[in-house]
N, C-alpha and C positions, 0 to 999 in steps of 0.2 A: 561535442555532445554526441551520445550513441543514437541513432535512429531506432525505426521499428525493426529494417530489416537487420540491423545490427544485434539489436536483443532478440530474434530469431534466430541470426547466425550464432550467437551465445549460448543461445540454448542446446540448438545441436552441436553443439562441441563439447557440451557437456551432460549430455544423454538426456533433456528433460524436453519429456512428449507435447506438444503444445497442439493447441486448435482454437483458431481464430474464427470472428465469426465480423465480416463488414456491416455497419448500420450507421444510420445519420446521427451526427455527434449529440453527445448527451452529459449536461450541463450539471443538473443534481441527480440524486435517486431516484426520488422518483417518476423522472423522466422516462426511463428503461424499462417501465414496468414489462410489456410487450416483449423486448429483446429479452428478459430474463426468464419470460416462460419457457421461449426457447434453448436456454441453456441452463441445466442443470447446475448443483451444487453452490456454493456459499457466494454470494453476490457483495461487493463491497464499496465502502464510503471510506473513504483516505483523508485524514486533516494532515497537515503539513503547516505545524505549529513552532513559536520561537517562547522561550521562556525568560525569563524576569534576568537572567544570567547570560543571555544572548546563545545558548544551545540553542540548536536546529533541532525537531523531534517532527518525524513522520508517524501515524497513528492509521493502523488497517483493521478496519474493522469490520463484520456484517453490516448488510445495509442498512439493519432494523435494531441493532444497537444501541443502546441512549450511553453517553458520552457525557460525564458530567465534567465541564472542562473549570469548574470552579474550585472541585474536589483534585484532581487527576494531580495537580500538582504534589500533593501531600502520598501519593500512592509510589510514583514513577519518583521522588526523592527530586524533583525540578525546581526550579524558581515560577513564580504564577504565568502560566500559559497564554500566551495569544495568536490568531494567526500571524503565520510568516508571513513577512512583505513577498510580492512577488516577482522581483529582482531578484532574489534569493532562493526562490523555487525552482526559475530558472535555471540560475548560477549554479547549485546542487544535484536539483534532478533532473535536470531537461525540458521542464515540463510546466505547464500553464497552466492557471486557474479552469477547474472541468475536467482537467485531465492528470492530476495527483494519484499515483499510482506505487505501488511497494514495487514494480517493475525500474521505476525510476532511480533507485537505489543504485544500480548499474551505473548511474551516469556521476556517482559520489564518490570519486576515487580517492577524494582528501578523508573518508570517513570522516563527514563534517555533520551527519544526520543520524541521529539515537534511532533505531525502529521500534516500536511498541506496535506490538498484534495479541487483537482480541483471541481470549482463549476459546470464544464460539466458531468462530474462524479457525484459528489453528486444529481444528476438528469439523470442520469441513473440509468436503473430496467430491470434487477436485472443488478447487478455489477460481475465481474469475477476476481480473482487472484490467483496465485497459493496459493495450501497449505499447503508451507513450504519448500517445493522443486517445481524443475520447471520442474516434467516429470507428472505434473497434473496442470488440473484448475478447481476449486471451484465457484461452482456460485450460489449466495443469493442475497436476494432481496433488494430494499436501505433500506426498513425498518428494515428486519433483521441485514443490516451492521449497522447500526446505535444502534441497540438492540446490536450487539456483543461491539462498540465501550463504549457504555455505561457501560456494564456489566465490561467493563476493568477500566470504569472510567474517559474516553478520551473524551475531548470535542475538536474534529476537529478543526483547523482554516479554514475555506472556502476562498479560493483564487480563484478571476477568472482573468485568464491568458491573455484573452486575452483584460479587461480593466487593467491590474494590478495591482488590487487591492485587500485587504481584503474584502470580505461581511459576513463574522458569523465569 
């Protein structure tokens, strides 16, 4: 599995500007409140879900977001959504319950995980998620997440939440 400094070293190999910011780990949203004032642009909450069909689906969203995961299934064309065991978050993305991250992606080299990104998000600049663990947050720009999302290969589904619908 790829570390932090490893998705650093990723980044700069592939031109995307990054700035991190250390703080003491944070478990849900609204823990951050404080670290978020100090960083600018779209702040995020990551479900890292299994569906009725046994797909893996990662979901980046704002933090403020409402996620209706009773619906989602009929939107995203899934089987009924639940959280992923976390044997399998690991296994995928590297990464622990607290620290579910679209960064994580990186560590999915078998593409075994769907990505779905909120379309309020996808229009946030820059975007913030931990990297890799959640006693940091990383912040790049949309067009460098988009340049990292590429370099991996990953063409986003854009969901907006709050028509329910797919738009890319």
């Amino acid at each position: 599995m790829k570390t932090r400094s490893d998705l650093f070293a990723f980044f700069d190999a592939h031109g995307v500007a990054h700035t991190t910011l250390d703080h003491p780990p944070v478990f849900r949203v609204e823990e951050g409140l404080e670290i978020k004032k100090a960083l600018p642009g779209g702040h995020t909450k990551n479900l890292f879900l299994k569906d009725a069909k046994g797909q893996l689906w990662l979901i980046s969203a704002l933090g403020e977001t409402r996620i209706d995961l009773k619906r989602l299934h009929t939107v995203i064309g899934s089987g009924r959504l639940s959280f992923g065991p976390e044997a399998m978050m690991v296994e995928t993305l590297g990464v622990t319950p607290g620290s579910v991250t679209a960064f994580g992606l990186i560590n999915d080299a078998g593409r075994q995980v769907r990505f779905v990104l909120d379309k309020a998000l996808a229009q946030s600049d820059p975007v913030n998620f931990h990297p890799l663990g959640n006693d940091a947050t990383t912040a790049i720009s949309q067009a460098d997440f988009r340049k990292f999302l590429a370099a991996l290969g990953i063409e986003p589904m854009i969901v907006d939440f709050e028509a329910m619908e797919v738009v890319a």
